[in-house]
C-alpha positions in Angstrom: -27.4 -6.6 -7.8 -25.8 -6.2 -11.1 -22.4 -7.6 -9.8 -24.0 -10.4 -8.1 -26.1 -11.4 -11.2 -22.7 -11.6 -13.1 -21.4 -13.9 -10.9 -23.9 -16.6 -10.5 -23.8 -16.5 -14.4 -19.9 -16.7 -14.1 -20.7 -20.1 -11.7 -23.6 -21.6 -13.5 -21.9 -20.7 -17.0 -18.4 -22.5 -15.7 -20.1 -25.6 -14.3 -21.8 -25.8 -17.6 -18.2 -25.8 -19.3 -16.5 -28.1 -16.9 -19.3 -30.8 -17.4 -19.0 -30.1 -21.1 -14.9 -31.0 -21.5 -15.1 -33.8 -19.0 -17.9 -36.0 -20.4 -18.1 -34.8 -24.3 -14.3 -34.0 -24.8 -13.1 -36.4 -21.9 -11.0 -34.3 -20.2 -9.1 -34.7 -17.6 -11.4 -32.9 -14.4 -8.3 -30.6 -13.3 -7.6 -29.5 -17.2 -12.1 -28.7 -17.4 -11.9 -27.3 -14.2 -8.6 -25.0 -15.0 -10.6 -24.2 -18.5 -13.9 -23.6 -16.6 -12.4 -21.3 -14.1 -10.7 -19.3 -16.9 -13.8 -19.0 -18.6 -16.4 -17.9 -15.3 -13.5 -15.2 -14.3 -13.7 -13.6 -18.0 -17.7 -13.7 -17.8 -17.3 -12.5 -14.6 -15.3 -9.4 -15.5 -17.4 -8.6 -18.2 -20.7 -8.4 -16.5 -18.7 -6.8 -13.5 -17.8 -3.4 -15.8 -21.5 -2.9 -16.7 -23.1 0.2 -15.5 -26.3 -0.3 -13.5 -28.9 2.3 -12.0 -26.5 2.9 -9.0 -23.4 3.8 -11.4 -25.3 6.3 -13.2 -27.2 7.9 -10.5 -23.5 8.3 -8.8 -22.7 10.1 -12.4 -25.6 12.4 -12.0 -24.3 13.5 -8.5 -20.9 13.9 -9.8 -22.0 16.3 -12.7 -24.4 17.8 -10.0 -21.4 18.5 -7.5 -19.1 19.8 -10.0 -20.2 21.3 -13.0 -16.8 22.4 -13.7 -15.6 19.2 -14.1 -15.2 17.2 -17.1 -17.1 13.5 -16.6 -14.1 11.1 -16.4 -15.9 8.3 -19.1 -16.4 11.4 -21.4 -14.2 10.0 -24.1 -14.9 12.3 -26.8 -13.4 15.1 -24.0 -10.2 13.3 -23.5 -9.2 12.8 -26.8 -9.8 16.5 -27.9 -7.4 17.2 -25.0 -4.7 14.5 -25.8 -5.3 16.2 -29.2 -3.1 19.8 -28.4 -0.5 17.9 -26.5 2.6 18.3 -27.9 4.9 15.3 -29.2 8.0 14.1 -30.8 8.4 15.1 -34.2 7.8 13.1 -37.2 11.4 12.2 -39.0 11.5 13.8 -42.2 10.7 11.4 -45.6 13.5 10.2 -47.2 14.1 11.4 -50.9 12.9 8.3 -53.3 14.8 7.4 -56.4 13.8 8.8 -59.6 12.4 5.5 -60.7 11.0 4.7 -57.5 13.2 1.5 -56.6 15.2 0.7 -53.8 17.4 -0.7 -56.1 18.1 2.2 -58.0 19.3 4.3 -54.8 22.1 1.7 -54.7 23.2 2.0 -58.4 26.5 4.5 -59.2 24.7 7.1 -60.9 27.8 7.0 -63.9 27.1 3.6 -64.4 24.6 2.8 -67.2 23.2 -0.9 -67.2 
């Protein structure tokens, strides 16, 4: 029902727009309908990636089934475990000049100014 309800919005919300650009901004009705479509498929997507009764009672079964398991939206889970993976190693930092400039790295160091 939930996937349904986002797409009537997507439709009614997107008809809305194209009648908006072609009388107010006087578009031209392929341009409104090219933005109109853009905007009902975004909408749509949106209100596509909710989670409704059906989604979470499918959760519940999955935790129920295997315990074990780790819940695959459990984000706090995945980034403990990315966490301990190993990676490339940070390059050492570069000594700075005594002064602190780039400038006077490039300065002979016999050579007063």
């Amino acid at each position: 029902m939930q996937k349904f309800r986002g797409i009537l919005m997507a439709v009614v919300i997107a008809a809305g727009v194209a009648a908006f650009a072609t009388v107010w901004l006087h578009a031209v009705p392929e341009v409104a309908l090219a933005i109109a479509a853009i905007v009902g498929v975004a909408i749509a997507l949106v209100v596509g990636t909710r989670t409704d009764a059906h989604d979470e009672a499918a959760d519940a079964a999955w935790r129920l089934a295997a315990p074990g398991l780790p819940p695959g939206s459990d984000r706090a889970a995945l980034e403990l475990g990315q966490r301990s993976m190993p990676g490339p190693e940070r390059p050492t930092p570069v000594a700075s000049s005594p002064e602190g400039s780039p400038a006077a790295d490039l300065q002979d160091p016999g050579v007063n100014i």
